[in-house]
C-alpha positions as a Markdown table, in Angstrom:
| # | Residue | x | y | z |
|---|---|---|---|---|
| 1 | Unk | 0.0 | 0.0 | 0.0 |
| 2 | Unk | 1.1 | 3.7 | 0.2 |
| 3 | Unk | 0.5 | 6.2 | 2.9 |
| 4 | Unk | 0.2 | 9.9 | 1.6 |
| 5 | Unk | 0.1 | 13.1 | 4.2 |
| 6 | Unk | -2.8 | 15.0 | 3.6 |
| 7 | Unk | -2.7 | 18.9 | 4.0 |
| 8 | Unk | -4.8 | 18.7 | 7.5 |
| 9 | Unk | -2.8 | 16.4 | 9.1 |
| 10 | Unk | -4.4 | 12.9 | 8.5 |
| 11 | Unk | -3.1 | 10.1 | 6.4 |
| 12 | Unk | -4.8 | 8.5 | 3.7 |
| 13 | Unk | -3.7 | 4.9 | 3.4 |
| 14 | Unk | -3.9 | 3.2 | -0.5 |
| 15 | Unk | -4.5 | -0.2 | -1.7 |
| 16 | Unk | -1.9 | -2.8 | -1.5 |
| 17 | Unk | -1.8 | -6.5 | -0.9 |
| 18 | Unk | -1.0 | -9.6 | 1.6 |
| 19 | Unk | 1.2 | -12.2 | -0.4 |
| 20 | Unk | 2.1 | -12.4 | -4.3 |
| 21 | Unk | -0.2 | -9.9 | -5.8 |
| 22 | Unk | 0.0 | -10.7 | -9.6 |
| 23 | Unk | 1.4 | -13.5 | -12.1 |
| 24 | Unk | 2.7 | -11.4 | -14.5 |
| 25 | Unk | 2.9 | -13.6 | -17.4 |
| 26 | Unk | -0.9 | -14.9 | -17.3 |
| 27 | Unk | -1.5 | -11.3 | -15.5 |
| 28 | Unk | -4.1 | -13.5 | -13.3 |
| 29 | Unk | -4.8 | -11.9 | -10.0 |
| 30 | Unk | -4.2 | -13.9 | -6.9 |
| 31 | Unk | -6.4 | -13.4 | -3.6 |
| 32 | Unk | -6.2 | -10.3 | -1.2 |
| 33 | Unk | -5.5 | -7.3 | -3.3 |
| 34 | Unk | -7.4 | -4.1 | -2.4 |
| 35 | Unk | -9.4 | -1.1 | -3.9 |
| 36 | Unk | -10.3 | -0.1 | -0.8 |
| 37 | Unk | -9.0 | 3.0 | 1.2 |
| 38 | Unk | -8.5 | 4.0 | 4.7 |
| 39 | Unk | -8.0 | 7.4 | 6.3 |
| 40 | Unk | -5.9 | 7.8 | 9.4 |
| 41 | Unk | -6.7 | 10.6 | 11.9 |
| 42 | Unk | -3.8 | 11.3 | 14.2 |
| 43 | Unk | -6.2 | 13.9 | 16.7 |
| 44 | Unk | -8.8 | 11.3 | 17.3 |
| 45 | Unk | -6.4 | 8.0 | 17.0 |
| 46 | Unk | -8.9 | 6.5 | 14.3 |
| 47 | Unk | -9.1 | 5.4 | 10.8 |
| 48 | Unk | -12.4 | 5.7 | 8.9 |
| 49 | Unk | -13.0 | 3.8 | 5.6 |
| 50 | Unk | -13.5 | 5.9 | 2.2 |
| 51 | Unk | -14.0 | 5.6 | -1.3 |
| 52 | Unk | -12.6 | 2.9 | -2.7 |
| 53 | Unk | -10.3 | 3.2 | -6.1 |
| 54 | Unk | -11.9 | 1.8 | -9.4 |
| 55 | Unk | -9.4 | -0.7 | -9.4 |
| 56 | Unk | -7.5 | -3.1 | -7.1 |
| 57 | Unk | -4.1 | -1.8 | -6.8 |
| 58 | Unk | -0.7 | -3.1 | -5.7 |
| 59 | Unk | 2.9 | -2.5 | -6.6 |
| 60 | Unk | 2.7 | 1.3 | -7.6 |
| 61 | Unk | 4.7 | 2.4 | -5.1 |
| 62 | Unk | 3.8 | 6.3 | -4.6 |
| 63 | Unk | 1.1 | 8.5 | -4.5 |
| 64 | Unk | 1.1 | 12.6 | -4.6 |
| 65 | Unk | -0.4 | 14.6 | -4.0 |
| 66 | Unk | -1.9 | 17.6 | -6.2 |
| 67 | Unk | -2.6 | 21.1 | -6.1 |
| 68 | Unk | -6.3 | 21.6 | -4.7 |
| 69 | Unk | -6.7 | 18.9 | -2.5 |
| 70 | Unk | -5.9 | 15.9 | -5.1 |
| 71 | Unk | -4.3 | 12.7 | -4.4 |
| 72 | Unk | -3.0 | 10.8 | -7.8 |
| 73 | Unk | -2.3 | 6.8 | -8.4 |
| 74 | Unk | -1.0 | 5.0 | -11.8 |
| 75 | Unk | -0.4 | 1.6 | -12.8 |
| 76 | Unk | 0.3 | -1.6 | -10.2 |
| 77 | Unk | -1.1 | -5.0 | -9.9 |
| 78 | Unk | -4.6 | -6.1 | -9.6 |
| 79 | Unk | -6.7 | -7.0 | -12.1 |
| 80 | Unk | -7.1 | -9.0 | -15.2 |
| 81 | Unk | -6.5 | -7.7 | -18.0 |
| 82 | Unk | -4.5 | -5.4 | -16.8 |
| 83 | Unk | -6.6 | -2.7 | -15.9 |
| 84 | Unk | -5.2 | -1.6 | -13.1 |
| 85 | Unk | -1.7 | -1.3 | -14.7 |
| 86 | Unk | -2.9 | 1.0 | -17.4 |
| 87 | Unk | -5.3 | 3.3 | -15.3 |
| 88 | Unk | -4.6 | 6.4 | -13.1 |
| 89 | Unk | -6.8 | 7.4 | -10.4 |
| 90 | Unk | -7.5 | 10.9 | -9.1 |
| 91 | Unk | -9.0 | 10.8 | -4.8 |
| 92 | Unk | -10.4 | 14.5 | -4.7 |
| 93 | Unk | -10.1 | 15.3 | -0.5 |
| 94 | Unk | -12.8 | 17.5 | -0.6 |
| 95 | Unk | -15.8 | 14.8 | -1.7 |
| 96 | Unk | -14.0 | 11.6 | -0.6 |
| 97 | Unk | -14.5 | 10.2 | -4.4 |
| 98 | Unk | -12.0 | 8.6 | -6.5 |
| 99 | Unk | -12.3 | 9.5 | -10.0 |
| 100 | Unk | -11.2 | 7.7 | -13.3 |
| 101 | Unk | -8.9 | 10.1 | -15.2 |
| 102 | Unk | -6.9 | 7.6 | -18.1 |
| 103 | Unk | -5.1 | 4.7 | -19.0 |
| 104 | Unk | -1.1 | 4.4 | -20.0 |
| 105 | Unk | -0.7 | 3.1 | -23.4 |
| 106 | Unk | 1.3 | 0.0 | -21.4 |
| 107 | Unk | 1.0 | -1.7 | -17.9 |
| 108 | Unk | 3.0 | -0.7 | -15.7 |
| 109 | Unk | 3.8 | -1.0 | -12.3 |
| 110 | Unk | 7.1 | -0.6 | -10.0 |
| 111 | Unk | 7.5 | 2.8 | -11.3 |
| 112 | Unk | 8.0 | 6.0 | -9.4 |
| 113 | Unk | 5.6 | 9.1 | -9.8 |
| 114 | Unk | 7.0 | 12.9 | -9.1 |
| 115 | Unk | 5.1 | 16.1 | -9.3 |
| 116 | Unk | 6.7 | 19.1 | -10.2 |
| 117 | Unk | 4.4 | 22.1 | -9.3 |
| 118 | Unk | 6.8 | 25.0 | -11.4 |
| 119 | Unk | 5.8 | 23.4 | -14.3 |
| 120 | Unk | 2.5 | 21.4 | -13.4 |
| 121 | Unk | 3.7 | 18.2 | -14.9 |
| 122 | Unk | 3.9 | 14.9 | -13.3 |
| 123 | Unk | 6.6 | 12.2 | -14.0 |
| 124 | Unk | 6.4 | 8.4 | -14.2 |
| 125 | Unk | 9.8 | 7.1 | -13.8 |
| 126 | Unk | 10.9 | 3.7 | -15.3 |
| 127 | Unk | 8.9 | 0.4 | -13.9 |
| 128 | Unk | 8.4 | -2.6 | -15.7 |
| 129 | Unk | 5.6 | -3.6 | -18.2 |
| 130 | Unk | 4.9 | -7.9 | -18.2 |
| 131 | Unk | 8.5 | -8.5 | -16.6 |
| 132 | Unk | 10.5 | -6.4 | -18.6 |
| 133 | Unk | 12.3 | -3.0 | -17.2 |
| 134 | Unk | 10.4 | 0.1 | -18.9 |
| 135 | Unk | 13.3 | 2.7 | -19.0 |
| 136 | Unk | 11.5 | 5.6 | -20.0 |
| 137 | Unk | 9.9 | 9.0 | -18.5 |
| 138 | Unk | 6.8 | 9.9 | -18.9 |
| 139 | Unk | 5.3 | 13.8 | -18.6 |
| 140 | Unk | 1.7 | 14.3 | -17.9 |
| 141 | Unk | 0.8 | 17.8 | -18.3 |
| 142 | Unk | -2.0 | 18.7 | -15.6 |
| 143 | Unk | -3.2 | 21.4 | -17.6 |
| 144 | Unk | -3.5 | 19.4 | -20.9 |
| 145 | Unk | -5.4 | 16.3 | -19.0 |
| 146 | Unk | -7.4 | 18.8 | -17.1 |
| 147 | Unk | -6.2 | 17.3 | -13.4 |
| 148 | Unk | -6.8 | 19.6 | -10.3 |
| 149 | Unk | -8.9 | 22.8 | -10.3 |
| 150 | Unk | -6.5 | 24.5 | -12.9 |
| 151 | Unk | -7.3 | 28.1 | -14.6 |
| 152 | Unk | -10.0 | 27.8 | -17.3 |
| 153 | Unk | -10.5 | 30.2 | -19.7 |
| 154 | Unk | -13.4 | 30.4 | -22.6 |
| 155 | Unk | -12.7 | 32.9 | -25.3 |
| 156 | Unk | -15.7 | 34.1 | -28.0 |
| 157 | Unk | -15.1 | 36.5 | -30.8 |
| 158 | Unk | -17.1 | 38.7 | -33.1 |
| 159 | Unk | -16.5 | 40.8 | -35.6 |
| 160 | Unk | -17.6 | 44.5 | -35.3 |
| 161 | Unk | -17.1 | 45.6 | -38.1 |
| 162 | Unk | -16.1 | 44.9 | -41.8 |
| 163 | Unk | -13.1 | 46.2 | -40.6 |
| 164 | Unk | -9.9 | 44.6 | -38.7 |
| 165 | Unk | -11.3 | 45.1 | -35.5 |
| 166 | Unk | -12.8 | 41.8 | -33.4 |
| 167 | Unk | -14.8 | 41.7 | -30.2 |
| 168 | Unk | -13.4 | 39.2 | -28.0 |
| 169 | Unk | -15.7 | 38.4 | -24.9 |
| 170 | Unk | -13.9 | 36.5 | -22.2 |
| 171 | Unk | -14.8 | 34.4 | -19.2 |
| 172 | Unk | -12.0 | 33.0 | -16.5 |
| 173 | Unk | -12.8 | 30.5 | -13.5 |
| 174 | Unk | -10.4 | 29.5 | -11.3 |
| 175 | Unk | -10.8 | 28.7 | -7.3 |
| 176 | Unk | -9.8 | 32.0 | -5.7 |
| 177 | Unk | -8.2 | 35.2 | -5.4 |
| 178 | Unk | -7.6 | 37.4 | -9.1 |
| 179 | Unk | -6.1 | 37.3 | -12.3 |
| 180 | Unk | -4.9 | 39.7 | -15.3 |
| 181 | Unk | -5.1 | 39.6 | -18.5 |
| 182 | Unk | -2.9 | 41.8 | -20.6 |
| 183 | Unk | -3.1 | 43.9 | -22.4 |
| 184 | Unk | -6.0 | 45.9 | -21.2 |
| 185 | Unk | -7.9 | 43.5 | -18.8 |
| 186 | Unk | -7.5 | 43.5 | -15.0 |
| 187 | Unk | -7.8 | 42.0 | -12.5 |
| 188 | Unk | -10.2 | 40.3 | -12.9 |
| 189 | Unk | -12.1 | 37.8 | -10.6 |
| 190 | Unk | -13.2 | 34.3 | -10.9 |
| 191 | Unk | -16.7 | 34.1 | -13.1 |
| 192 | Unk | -16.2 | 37.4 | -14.2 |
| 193 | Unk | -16.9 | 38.1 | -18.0 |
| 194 | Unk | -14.7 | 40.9 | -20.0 |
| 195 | Unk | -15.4 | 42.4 | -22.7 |
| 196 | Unk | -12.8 | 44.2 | -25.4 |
| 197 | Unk | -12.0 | 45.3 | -29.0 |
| 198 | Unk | -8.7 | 43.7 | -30.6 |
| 199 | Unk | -6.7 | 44.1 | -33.8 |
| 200 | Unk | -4.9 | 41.1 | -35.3 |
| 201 | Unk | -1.7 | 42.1 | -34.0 |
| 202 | Unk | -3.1 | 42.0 | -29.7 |
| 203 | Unk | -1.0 | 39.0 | -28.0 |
| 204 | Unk | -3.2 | 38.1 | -24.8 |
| 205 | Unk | -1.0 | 37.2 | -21.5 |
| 206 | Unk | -3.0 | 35.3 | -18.8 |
């Protein structure tokens, strides 16, 4: 299993598995490997059962944990077909809920998973795929796979004119505090619709 700190303290406790968790030739899953979750509070000395993961999962050796109150799995032993090898898992803190966010294009497990918040991107790290060693590093771009309560922004333009100038009307939501928008715009706050007149040449910075 794997043990993640949570941002208020308490420990949520993933998967795992008592004795051999997978053949990996016939990838047919032996007894006692979990889905199921625990949380750990160290103030009242208890741990309370949550949502379980869609998939059994073993062998994936880290967890992190995500901007906004997300916790995110990938790969490891369960299930047949390999399911739980391909799939990633994202446990949102807020609802309790594990939700279903892809699949690798390969099983994988024994690999490591690091999250570098400068540039929003997760890594997977090696691991091994059906016995063999899988060398590579993966990037997931959060903002890409929409993972975590990232800044949206929906852009619709009209023309004014027969001219060169465009109406652009914009709309941002994002979880708190304010944002700019240059040239021209700011701040601006989450929900809020802008309005402005561009030429071809306006660059917009967010």
């Amino acid at each position: 299993h794997t043990a993640t700190l949570l941002p208020d303290g308490r420990v949520l406790v993933i998967g795992g598995s008592v004795g051999k968790a997978v053949d990996q030739v016939m990838a047919s899953p032996q007894k006692e490997i979990y889905a199921s979750c625990e949380i750990y509070d160290p103030k009242t000395d208890r741990w309370t059962l949550t949502d379980s993961m869609h998939y059994p999962r073993t062998a994936f050796m880290n967890a992190v944990l995500l901007p906004q109150g997300r916790v995110l799995v990938g790969g490891g032993f369960g299930s047949v077909g390999y399911e739980s090898n391909l799939s990633w898992e994202l446990y949102d803190i807020a609802t309790g809920q594990w939700i279903l966010v892809g699949f690798w294009s390969e099983p994988i497990h024994g690999h490591q998973l690091v999250y570098v918040p400068q540039s929003s991107q997760v890594y997977r790290i090696g691991g091994l795929s059906k016995s063999f060693s899988v060398p590579t590093t993966e990037i997931w771009d959060l903002a890409q796979e929409n993972i975590g309560d990232l800044p949206k922004v929906e852009w619709m333009a009209s023309r004014t004119n027969p001219g060169s100038l465009t109406q652009v009307q914009i709309t941002s939501n994002f979880s708190g505090g304010s944002a700019t928008i240059e040239p021209r715009v700011g701040p601006v706050l989450s929900g809020q619709v802008s309005t402005l007149t561009i030429d071809r040449a306006t660059v917009f910075t967010f």
